[in-house]
N, C-alpha and C positions, 0 to 999 in steps of 0.2 A: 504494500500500500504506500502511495504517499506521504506527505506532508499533507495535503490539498486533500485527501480524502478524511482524513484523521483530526484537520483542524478546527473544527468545528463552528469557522466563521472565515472568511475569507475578506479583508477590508485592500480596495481599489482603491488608487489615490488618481485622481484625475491633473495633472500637471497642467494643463491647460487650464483647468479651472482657478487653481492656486494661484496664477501668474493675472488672470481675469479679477479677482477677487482682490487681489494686491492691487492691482491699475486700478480698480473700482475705490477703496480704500484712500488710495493715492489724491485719485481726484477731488474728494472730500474735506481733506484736510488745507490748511491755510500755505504751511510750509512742505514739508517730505514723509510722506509715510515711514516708517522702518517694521524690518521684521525682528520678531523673537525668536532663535532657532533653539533656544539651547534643550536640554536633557534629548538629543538627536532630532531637535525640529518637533518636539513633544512624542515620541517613537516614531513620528510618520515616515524618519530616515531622513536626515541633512543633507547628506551625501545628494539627493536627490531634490528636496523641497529649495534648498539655496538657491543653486543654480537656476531653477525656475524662476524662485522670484528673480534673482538679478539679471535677468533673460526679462521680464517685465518692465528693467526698468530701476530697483530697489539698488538704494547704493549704501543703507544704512543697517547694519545687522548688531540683536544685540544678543550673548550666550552669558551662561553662568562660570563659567571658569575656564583656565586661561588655556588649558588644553583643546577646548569645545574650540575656541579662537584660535589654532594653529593647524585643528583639523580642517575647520571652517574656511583659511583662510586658502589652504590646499584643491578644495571641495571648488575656488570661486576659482581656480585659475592663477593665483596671486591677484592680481588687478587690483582696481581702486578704491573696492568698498571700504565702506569704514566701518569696522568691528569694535563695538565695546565689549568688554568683560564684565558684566555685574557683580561677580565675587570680588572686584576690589584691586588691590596693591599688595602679594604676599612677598611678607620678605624675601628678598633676590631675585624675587624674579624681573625684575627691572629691565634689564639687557633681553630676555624673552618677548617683553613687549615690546622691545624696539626692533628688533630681529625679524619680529613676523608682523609687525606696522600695526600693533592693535593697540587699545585705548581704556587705559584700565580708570574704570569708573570708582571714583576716591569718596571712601564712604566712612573716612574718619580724618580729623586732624592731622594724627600720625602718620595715614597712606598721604595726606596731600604734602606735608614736613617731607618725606620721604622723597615723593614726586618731585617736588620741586628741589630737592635736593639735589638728585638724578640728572636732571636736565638741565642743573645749569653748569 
């Protein structure tokens, strides 16, 4: 038997539709929509949903840690998007965010002490 026989539900992701829905989205807003991909694009698979939206259009992406953001930025090609990290500024990893051009979102005093330490 299968997988597909065995699994007791089978969920389709329409990729066209995700990229439709992002433009739709898009147009609503004042400034730029962004996507949330992180814990794998919510299981739908990153690897897959990214590339759609930024095939859409989408240039702003946000995940929860800084891993999610190295796969993610693989997943786009490299290119231009801007990727933040939700989970923050962990110590050292400094030189990782610059490395793979992501934008760790500073969520205390000490990661922005840190941040700005870094950079200048």
């Amino acid at each position: 038997m299968t997988s597909e026989q065995t699994a007791g539900g089978i969920l389709t992701i329409d990729l066209d539709a995700v990229g439709a829905n992002w433009r739709r989205l898009d147009a609503m807003v004042a400034g730029e929509a962004a996507a949330v991909v992180k814990a794998d694009a919510y299981g739908l698979g990153a690897e897959k949903i990214a590339p759609a939206l930024a095939a859409a259009g989408c240039k702003t992406f946000f995940v929860a840690l800084i891993d999610e953001g190295v796969a993610l930025r693989t997943f786009l090609g490299g290119g231009e998007a801007v990727i933040y990290v939700l989970g923050g500024l962990l110590p050292g990893t400094e030189e990782m965010f610059v490395e793979h051009a992501l934008r760790p979102v500073l969520n205390s005093l000490s990661e922005i002490h840190a941040w700005a330490a870094f950079c200048s």
